[in-house]
C-alpha positions in Angstrom: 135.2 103.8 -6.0 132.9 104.2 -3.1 132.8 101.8 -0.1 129.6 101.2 0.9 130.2 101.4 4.5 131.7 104.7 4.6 131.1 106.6 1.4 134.3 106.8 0.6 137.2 105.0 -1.1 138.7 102.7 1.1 141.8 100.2 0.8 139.6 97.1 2.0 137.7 97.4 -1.3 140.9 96.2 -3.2 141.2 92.3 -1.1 140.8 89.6 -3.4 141.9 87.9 -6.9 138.3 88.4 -8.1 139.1 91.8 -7.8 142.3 92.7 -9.0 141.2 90.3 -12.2 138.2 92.7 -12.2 140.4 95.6 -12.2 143.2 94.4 -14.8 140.0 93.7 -16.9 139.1 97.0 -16.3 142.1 99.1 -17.2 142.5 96.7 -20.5 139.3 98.3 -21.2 140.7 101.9 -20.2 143.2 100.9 -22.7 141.1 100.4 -25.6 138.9 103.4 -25.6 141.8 105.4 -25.2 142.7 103.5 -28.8 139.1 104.2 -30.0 139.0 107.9 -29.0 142.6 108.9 -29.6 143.1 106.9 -32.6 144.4 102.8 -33.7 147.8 103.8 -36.0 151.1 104.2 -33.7 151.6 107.8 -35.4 148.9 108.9 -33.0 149.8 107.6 -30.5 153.7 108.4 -30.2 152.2 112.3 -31.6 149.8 113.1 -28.6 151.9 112.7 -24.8 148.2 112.5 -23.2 147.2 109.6 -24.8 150.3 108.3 -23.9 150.1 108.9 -20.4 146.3 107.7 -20.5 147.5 104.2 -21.5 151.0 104.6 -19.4 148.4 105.1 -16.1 146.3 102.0 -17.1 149.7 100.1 -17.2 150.6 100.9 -14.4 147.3 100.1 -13.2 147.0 96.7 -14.4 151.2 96.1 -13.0 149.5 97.3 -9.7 146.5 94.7 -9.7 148.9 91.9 -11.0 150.9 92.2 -8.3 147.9 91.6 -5.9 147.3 88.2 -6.9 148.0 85.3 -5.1 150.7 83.3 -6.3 148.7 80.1 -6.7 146.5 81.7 -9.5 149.6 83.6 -11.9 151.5 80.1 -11.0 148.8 78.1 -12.9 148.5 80.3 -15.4 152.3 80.4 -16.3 151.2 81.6 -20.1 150.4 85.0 -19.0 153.9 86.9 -18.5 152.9 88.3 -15.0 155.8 89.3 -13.9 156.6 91.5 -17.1 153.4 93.1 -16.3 154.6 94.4 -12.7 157.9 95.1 -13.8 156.5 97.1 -16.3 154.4 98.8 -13.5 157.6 99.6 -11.6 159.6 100.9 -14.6 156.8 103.3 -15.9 156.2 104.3 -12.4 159.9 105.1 -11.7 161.3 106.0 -14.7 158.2 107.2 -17.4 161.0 109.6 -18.8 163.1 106.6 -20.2 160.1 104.9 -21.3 160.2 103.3 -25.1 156.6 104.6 -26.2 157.0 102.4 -29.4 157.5 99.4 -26.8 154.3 100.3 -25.0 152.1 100.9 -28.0 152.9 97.0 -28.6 152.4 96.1 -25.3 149.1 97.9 -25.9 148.1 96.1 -29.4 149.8 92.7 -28.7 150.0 92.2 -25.0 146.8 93.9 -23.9 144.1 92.0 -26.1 145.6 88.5 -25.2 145.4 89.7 -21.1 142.2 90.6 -21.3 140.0 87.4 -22.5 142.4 85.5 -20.0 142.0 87.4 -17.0 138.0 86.9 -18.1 138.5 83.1 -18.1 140.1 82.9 -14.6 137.6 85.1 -13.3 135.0 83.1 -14.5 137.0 80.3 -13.4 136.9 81.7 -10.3 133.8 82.3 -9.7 132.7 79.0 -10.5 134.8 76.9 -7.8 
């Protein structure tokens, strides 16, 4: 991502819950056309290491952007496990080789597609007040 100021990517650009909502919407996304391109049945995904590290990143990713939101927003929405989401980040992060790839792929088919329409909704939320 470019900043528009400077042409290049700059920290700045990531301030904000709209944001980081924005950005955990995004990489929910990541994780589904991964799905679509790679394949939908766990055999394909626990057979093919870079579609597991394609969805493993986006994890990560979303963990990241989690942990940028403010307090007031993940504390009224207490049905969204948030803080399973950045631990997840960390343990991926810091230890990928212990990582239960059966765990993730239902992270990725339960956990992802509930995140993403509520993330949506607070955005929109949001951007409303």
């Amino acid at each position: 991502m470019k900043s528009k100021e400077t042409g290049y990517w700059s920290m700045k650009d990531e301030c904000g819950p709209l944001y980081a909502l924005g950005m955990i919407i995004r990489f929910c996304n990541s994780i589904r056309s991964a799905m679509e391109r790679f394949g939908n049945d766990e055999e394909d995904f626990l057979g093919d290491e870079l579609y597991q590290n394609s969805c493993c990143f986006a994890l990560i990713q979303i963990g990241e952007y989690v942990k940028k939101l403010p307090k007031e927003i993940t504390k009224e929405h207490p049905d969204i496990e948030w803080s399973e989401f950045a631990g997840l980040r960390d343990f991926i992060a810091h230890s990928y080789h212990k990582t239960n790839m059966h765990r993730i792929w239902i992270i990725m088919t339960e956990d992802i597609p509930l995140l993403k329409p509520r993330c949506e909704t607070i955005l929109d939320e949001l951007k409303n007040e």
